[in-house]
C-alpha positions, 0 to 999 in steps of 0.5 A, spaced: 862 679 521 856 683 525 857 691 525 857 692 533 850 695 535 849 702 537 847 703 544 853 698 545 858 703 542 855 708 547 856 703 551 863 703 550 865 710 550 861 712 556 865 706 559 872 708 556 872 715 560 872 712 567 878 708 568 877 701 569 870 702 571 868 697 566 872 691 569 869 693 576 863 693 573 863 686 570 863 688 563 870 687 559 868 688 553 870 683 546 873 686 541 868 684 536 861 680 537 863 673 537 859 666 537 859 662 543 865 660 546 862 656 551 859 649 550 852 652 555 852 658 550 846 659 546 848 657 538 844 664 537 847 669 541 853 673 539 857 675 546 859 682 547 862 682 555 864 678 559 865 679 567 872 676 567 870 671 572 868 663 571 866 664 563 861 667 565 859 673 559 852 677 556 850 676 549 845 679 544 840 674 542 839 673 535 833 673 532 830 674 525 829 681 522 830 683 529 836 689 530 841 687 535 839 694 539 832 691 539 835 684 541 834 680 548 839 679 552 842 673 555 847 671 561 851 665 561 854 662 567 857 656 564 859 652 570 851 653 573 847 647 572 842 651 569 847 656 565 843 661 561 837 667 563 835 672 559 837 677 564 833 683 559 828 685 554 834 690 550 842 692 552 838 698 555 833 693 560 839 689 561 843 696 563 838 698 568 837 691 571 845 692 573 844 699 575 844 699 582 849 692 583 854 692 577 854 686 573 859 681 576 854 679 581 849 678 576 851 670 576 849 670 583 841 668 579 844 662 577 846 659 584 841 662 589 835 665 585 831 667 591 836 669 595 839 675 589 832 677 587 831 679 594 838 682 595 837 687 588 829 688 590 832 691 597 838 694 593 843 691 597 847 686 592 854 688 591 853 697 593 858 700 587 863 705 589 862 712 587 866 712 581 862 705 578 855 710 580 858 715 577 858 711 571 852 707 571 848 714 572 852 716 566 849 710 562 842 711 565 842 718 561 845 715 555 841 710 554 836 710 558 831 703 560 825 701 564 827 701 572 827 694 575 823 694 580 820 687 581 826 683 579 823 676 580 817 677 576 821 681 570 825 675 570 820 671 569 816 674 563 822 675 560 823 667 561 816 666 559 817 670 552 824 668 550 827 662 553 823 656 547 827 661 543 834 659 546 838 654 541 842 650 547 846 645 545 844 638 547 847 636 554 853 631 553 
């Protein structure tokens, strides 16, 4: 069994105080990190959320002598042809990519790349309600991350940098 992360315990508990904001949020939580549960999982990545819709879920990728805290961060999205994207350079980079839109409509990526890039540049993918900024502001206290501000080219570094590291099983 892996002891939870910190930032992901914090993560939790600023969560835990707004009712239901997590689900809305796309992020329910595990109740422990887990080994992939989907075939299009990455072998090395432990989940700790899922948006609640379509298998789609994030986990830690699993680096050697690398501490969770500082591990990369992937979506998978099982039912996308191409199902996994690093979607952050740690649970803080991943937290600020979702800071203005939530993490539901993160998968979006895997369906029409160009047009959800354009729409979390412009800030106008999926608007949260008062309560969700409120606890997106929150978090951006708690545990603070680099801004996104060209999403498709932070994508495509992390891409670059992590992708060759994923274990993908082999397509049936």
């Amino acid at each position: 069994m892996v002891d939870e992360p910190g930032d992901l315990a914090t993560l939790k508990a600023i969560l835990a105080n707004i009712p239901n904001v997590a689900e809305r949020l796309g992020l329910l939580f595990t109740v422990r990190l887990q080994p992939p549960g989907y075939d299009a999982t990455p072998r090395n990545c432990l989940t700790f959320a899922g948006t609640g819709g379509d298998g789609v879920h994030f986990g830690y990728l699993r680096m050697d002598g690398t501490p969770l805290d500082s591990s990369p961060i992937v979506m998978t999205v099982p039912s996308a042809r191409h199902p996994n994207r690093v979607v952050g350079r740690t649970l803080r980079h991943f937290l600020s990519f979702g800071r203005y839109s939530g993490f539901f409509t993160l998968e979006q990526l895997q369906y029409d790349y160009a047009r959800t890039v354009a729409a979390l540049d412009a800030r106008r993918l999926s608007p949260l309600e008062p309560d969700e900024a409120r606890a997106m502001a929150a978090i951006a206290i708690a545990l603070p991350g680099d801004e996104w501000r060209n999403h498709g080219a932070t994508l495509a570094a992390l891409e670059a940098e992590f992708a060759a590291i994923l274990d993908v099983p082999p397509e049936r």
